[in-house]
Wavefront OBJ file of the C-alpha trace (Angstrom):
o trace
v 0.000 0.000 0.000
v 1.264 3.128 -0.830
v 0.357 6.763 0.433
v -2.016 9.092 -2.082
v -0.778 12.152 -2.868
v -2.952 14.782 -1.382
v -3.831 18.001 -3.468
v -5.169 21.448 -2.462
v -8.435 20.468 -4.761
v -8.821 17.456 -2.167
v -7.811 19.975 0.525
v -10.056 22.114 0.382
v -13.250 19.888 -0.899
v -13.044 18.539 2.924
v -12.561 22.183 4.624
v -16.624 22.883 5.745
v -17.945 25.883 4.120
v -18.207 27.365 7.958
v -14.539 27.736 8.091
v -13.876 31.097 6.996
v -10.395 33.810 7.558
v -7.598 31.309 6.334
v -4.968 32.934 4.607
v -4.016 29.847 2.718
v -5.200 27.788 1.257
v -8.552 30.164 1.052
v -12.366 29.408 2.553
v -14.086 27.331 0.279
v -16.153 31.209 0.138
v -13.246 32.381 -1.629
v -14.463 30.192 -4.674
v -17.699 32.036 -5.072
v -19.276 28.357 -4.542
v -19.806 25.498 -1.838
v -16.600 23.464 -1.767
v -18.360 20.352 -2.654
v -19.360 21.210 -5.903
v -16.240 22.596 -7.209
v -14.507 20.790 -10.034
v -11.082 20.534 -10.376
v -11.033 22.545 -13.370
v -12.624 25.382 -11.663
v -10.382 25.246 -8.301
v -7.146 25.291 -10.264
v -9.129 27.849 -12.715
v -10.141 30.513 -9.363
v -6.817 29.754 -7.436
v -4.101 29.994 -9.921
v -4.978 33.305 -11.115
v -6.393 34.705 -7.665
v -4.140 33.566 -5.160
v -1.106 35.743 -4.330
v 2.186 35.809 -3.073
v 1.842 36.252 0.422
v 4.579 36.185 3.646
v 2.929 32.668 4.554
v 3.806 30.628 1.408
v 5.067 32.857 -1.526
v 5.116 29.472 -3.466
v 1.443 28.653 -3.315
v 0.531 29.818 -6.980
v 3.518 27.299 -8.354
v 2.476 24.320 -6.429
v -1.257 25.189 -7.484
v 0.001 25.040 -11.155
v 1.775 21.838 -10.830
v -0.782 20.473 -9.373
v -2.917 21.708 -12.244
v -0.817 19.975 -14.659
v -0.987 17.368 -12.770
v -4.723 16.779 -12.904
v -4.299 17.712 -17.008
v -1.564 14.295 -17.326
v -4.306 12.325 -15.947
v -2.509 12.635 -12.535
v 0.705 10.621 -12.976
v 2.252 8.950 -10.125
v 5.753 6.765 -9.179
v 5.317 4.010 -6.848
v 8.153 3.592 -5.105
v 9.046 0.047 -3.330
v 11.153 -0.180 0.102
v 13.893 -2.332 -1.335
v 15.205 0.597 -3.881
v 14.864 3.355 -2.110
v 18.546 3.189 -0.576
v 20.111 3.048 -3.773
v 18.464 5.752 -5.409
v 19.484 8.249 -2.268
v 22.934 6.853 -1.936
v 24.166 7.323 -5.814
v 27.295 10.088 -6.407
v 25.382 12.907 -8.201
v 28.577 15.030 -7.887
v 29.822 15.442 -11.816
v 26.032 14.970 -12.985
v 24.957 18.631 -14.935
v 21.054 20.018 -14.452
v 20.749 19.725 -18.450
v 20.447 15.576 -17.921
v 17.762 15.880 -15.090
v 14.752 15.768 -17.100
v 11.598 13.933 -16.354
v 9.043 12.358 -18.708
v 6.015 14.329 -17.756
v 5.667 17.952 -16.557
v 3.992 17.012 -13.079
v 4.012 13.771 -11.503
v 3.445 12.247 -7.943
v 5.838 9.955 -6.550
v 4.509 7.829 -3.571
v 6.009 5.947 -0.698
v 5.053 2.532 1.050
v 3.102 3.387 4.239
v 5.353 0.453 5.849
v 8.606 1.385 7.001
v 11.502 2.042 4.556
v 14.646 4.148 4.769
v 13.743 7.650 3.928
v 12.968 8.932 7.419
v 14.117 10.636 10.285
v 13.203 11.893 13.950
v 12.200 14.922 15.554
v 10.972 15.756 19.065
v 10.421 11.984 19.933
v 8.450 10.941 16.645
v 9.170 9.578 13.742
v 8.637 10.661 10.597
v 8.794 9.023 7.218
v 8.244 10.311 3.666
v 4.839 9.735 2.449
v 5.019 11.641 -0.841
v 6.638 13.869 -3.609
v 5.550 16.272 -5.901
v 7.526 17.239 -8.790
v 7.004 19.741 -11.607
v 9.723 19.949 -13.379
v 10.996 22.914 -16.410
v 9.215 25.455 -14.737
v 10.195 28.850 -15.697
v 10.409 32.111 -13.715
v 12.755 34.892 -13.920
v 15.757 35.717 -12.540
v 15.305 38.222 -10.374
v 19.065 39.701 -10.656
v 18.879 39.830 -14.543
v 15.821 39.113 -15.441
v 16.480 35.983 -17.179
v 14.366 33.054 -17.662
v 15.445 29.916 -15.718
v 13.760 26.820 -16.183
v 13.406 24.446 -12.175
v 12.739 21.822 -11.324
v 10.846 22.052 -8.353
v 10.093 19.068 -5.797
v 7.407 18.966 -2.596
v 7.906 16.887 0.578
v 5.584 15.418 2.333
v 5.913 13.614 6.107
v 2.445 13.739 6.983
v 3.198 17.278 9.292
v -0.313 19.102 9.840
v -0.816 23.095 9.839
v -3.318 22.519 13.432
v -5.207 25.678 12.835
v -6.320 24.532 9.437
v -5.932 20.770 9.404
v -4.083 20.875 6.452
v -1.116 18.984 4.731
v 2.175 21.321 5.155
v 5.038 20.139 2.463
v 8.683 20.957 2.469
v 9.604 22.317 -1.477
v 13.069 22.354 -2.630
v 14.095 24.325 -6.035
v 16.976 23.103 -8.573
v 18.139 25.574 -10.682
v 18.349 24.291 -14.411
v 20.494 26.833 -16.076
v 22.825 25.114 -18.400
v 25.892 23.873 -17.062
v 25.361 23.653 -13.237
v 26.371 20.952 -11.746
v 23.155 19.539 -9.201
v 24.957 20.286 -6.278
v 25.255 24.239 -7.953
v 21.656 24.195 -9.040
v 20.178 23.254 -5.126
v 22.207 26.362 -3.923
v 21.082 28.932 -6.350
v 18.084 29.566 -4.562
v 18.455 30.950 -0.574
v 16.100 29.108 1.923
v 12.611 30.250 2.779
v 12.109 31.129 6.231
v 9.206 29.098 6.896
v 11.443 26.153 6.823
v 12.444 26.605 10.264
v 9.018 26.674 11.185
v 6.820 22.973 12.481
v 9.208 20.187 11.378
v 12.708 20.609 11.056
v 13.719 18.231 8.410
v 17.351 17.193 8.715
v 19.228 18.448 6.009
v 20.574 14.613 5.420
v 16.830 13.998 4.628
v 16.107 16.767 2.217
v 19.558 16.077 0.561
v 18.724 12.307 0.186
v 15.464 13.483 -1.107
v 16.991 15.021 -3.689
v 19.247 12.708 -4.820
v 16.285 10.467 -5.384
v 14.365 13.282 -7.159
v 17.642 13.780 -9.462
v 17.972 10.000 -9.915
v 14.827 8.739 -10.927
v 14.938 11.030 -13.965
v 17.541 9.120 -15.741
v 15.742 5.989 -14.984
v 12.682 6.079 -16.777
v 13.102 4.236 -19.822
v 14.548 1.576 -17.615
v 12.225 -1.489 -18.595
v 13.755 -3.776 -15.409
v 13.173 -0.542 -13.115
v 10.161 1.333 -13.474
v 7.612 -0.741 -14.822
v 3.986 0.586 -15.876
v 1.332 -0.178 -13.124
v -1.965 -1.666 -14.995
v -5.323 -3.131 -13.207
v -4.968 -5.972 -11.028
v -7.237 -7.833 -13.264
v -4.754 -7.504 -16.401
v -0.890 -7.621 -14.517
v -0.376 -11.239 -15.358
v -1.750 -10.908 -18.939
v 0.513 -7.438 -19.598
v 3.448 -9.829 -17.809
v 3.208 -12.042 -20.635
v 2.189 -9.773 -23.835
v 3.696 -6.359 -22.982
v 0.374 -5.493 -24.862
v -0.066 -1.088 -24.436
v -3.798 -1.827 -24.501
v -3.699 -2.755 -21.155
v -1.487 0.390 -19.982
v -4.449 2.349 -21.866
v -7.180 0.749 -20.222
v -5.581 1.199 -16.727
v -5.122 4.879 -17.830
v -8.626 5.007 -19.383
v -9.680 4.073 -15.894
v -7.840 6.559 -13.523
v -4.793 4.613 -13.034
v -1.851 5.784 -14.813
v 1.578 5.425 -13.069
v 4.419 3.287 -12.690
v 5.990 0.702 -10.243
v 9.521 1.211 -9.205
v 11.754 -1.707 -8.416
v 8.664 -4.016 -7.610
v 9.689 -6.853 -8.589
v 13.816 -6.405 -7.596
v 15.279 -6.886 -4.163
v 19.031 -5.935 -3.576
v 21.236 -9.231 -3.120
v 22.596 -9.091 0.551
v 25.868 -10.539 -0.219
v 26.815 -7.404 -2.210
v 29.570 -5.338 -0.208
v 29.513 -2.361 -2.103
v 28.195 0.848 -0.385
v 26.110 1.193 -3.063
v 24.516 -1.212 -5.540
v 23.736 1.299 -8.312
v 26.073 4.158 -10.157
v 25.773 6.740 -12.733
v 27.239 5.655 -15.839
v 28.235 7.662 -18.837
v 27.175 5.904 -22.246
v 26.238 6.558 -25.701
v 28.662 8.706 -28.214
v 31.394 10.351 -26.884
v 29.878 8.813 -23.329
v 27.386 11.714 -22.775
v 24.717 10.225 -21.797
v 24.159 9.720 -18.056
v 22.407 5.858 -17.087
v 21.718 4.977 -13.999
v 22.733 1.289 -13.334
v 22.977 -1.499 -10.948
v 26.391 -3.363 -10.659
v 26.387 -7.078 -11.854
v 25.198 -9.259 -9.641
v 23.202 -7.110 -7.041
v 19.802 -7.561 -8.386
v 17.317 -10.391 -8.189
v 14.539 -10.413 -10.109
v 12.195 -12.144 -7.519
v 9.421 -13.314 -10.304
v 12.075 -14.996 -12.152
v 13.601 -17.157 -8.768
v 9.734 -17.799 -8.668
v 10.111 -19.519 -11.591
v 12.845 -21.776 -11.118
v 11.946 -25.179 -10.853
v 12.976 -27.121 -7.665
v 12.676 -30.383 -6.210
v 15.517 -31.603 -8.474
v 18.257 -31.535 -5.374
v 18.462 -35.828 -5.463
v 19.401 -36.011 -9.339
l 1 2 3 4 5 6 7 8 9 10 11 12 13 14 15 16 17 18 19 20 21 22 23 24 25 26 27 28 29 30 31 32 33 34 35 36 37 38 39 40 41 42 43 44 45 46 47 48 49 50 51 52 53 54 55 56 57 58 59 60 61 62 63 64 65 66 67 68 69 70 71 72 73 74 75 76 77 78 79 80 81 82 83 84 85 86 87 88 89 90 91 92 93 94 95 96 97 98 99 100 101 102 103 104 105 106 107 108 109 110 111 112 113 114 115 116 117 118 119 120 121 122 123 124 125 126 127 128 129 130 131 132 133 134 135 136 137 138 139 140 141 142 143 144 145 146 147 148 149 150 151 152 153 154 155 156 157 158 159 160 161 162 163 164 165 166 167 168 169 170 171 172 173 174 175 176 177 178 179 180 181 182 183 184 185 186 187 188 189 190 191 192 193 194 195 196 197 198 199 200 201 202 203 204 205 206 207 208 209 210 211 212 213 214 215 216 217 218 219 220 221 222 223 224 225 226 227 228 229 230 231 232 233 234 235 236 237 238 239 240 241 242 243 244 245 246 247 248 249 250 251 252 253 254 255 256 257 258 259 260 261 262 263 264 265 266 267 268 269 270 271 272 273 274 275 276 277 278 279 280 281 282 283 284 285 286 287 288 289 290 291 292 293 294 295 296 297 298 299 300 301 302 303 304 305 306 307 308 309 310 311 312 313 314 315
């Protein structure tokens, strides 16, 4: 089971009409209309061009647009499986350039297991554990010092932290500057820290940092077949196992599912030393071409030991 992501259109379809005077996100009387009969087309419609900068979270009106987007893909999503999540946070990033970090889709979700896994940390005698990420990536804003237009990649966290006065889901962001020829370490310290990150949660900065390492490092991962696999209906898994047919990733889509499963079916051999199982590799022409791969040996496909026949140990 994995954690949904939760938008501002879900948000604020469960705030009562009563509540009234929040700066963000607004009443549901902000909308000119009860909360429960607003469509996600008209939320993203009113709030993207009404809501404001303001003190409290001067990057609402982005996350509203990605979220947008978002509901425009068909609302994308990465599920993400316990067993991979340490190598895609423990990878050397270090001579990778912003101009490779590019993801398939505009917007997407990527979700967590809601049993334990690595990506988590501590903080005033409870744990915490990511539940969620949103990503919108190749947005552009301009520089403020030049006024030049920089494309980001942008990234929300999510730990399940609540804003009490307004019940409401309060996310970590994180921007990555994408002008060309930044290094990824360069491109996460363009951008000075927001105040309001020392507010509620502190998130270690070894979180956020292995955060983004997995943000960076699933971007050069998805045309990997083995790795991120396309997540159809229960009904059809077996026969899209066996076929590869699309049909069946169209009919899953068709019918509100449209994602991706990330190292399902791989679990990380224990008898590999190495600190990390997986590296960037530099292939094609010229080697150019950044590849995230796992080292020989360190990956089971579990379906396929399934498959081996036993019972043979006497002959």
């Amino acid at each position: 089971m994995f954690f949904e992501y939760q938008s501002e259109f879900n948000t604020i379809k469960k705030i009562t009409s009563g509540k009234t005077g929040l700066v963000y996100p607004p009443s549901p009387s902000f909308y000119g209309a009860d909360s429960s009969s607003l469509s996600w087309e008209d939320f993203y419609y009113l709030a993207t061009r009404n809501v404001n900068q303001t003190s409290f979270d001067p990057f609402a009106p982005i996350k509203l647009r990605a979220e947008e987007m978002w509901y425009e893909q068909k609302r994308p999503y990465y599920n993400i499986y316990p067993s991979i999540i340490p190598s895609l946070t423990r990878i050397n990033l270090d001579s990778l350039r912003v101009d490779h970090v590019n993801y398939p889709l505009k917007s997407l979700a990527i979700r967590f297991p809601k049993k334990s896994h690595s990506l988590n940390f501590d903080y005033k005698n409870k744990n915490y554990s990511l539940q969620t990420l949103m990503v919108l990536d190749n947005f552009s804003m301009k520089n403020k010092s030049d006024g030049e237009d920089v494309n980001y990649l942008v990234f929300w966290m999510n730990v399940g932290e609540i804003h009490e006065p307004t019940n409401t889901p309060v996310h970590l962001f994180r921007f990555l500057s994408k002008k060309p020829g930044l290094t990824v370490t360069e491109g996460f310290q363009q951008l000075r820290e927001h105040h309001t990150a020392n507010e509620g949660v502190i998130y270690p900065i070894s979180f956020v940092e292995d955060c983004a390492k997995l943000v960076c490092t699933l971007s050069l991962m998805s045309d990997d077949p083995d790795i991120v696999v396309p997540d159809v209906l229960n009904a059809d898994a077996s026969k899209y196992e066996k076929t590869q047919d699309p049909k069946y990733i169209e009919k899953a889509k068709r019918r509100g599912k449209f994602g991706w499963s990330v190292g399902k079916d791989l679990q990380i051999s224990p008898h590999i030393r190495a600190a990390c199982p997986a590296a960037l590799y530099w292939t094609g022409k010229g080697r150019k071409t950044p590849k995230i791969r796992f080292r020989k040996g360190c990956v089971v496909h579990k379906k396929k030991l399934q498959n081996i026949p036993t019972g043979y140990a006497d002959k």
